[in-house]
FIKOL-100121 format. One record per residue (C-alpha): residue number from 1; x, z, y; residue in three letters. Coordinates in Angstrom, 1 decimal, padded with zeros to 4 digits, always signed. Example, Ala and Ser with C-alpha at 12.3 -4.5 7.8 and 13.67 -1.06 7.14 Angstrom:
! residues 2
num:c1:c3:c2:residuo
1:+012.3:+007.8:-004.5:ALA
2:+013.7:+007.1:-001.1:SER
! end
This chain:
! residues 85
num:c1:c3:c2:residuo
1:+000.0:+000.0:+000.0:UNK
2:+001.4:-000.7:+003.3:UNK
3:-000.2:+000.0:+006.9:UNK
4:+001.5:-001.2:+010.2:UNK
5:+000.2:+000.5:+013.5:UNK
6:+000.7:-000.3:+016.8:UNK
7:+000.1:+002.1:+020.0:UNK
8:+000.4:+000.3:+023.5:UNK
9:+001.3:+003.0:+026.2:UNK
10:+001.3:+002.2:+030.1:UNK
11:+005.1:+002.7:+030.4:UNK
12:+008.3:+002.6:+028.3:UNK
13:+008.9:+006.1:+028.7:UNK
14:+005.6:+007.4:+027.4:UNK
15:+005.9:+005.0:+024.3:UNK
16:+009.7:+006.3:+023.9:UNK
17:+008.1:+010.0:+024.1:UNK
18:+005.8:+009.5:+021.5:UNK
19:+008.2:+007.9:+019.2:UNK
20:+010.9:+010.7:+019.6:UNK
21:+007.7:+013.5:+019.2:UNK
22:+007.0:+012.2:+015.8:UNK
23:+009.9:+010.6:+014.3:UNK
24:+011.7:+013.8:+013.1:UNK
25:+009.1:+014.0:+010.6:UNK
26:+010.3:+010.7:+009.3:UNK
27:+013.5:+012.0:+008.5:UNK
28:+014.6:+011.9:+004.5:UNK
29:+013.8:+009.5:+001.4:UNK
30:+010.5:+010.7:-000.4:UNK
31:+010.4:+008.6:-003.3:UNK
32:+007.6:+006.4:-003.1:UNK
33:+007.0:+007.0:+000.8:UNK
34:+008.0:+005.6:+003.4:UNK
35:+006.9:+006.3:+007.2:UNK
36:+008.8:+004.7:+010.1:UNK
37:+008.2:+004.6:+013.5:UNK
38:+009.8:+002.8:+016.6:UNK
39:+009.6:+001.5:+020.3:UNK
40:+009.4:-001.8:+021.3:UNK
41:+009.1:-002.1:+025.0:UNK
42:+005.7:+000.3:+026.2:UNK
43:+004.6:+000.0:+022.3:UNK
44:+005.0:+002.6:+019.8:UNK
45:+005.3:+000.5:+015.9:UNK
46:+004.6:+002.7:+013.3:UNK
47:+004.8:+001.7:+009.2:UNK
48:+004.1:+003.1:+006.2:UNK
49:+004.7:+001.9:+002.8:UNK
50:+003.8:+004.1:-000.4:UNK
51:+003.7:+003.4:-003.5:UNK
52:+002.2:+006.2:-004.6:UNK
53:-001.8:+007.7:-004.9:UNK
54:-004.5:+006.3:-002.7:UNK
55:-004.7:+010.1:-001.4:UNK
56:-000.8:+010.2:-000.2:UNK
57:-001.4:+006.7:+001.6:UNK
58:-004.1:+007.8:+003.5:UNK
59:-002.8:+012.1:+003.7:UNK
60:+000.7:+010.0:+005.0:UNK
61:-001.7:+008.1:+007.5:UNK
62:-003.7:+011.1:+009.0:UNK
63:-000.7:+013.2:+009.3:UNK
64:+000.8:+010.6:+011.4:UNK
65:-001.8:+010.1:+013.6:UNK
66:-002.6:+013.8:+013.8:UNK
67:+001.1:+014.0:+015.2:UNK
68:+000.7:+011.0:+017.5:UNK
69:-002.1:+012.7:+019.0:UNK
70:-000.4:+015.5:+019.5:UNK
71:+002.3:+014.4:+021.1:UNK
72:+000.0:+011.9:+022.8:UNK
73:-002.0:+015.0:+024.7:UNK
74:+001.4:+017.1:+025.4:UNK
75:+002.6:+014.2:+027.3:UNK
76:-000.7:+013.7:+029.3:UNK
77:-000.2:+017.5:+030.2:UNK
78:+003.3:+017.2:+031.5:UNK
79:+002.0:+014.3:+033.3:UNK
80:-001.1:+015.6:+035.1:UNK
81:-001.3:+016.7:+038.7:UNK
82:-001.3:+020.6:+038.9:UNK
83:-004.2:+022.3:+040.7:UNK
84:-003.0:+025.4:+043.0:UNK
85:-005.7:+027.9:+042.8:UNK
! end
């Protein structure tokens, strides 16, 4: 099974975020799994390949975008304009 993702982002930076957020987790060989994410310009290019269950392929695939989203809503925190009270 193979999936390819793609996330567009308005800048470079926020896409280069993203991809250093979650790429850690990619570190290592897992036999049968494969996850690998990069920047290409403002786009985040995620892939996974596993040859393993159904349930890894699509456990691999919501842990990924669980941490995408993550990092995803940390950045848009950073980025947002402070209110003073």
């Amino acid at each position: 099974m193979k999936a390819k993702l793609l996330f567009l982002y308005e800048t470079r930076r926020e896409s280069e975020a993203v991809v250093n957020a979650v790429s850690p987790d990619n570190v290592g060989p897992h036999s049968g799994l494969t996850v690998k994410t990069l920047r290409k310009a403002n786009h985040l290019v995620a892939t996974v390949h596993c040859t393993k269950s159904l349930e890894t392929f699509a456990a691999t695939l919501d842990d990924l975008l669980a941490c995408i989203s993550v990092a995803e809503k940390a950045f848009a925190a950073v980025k947002a304009p402070q209110h003073s009270s």
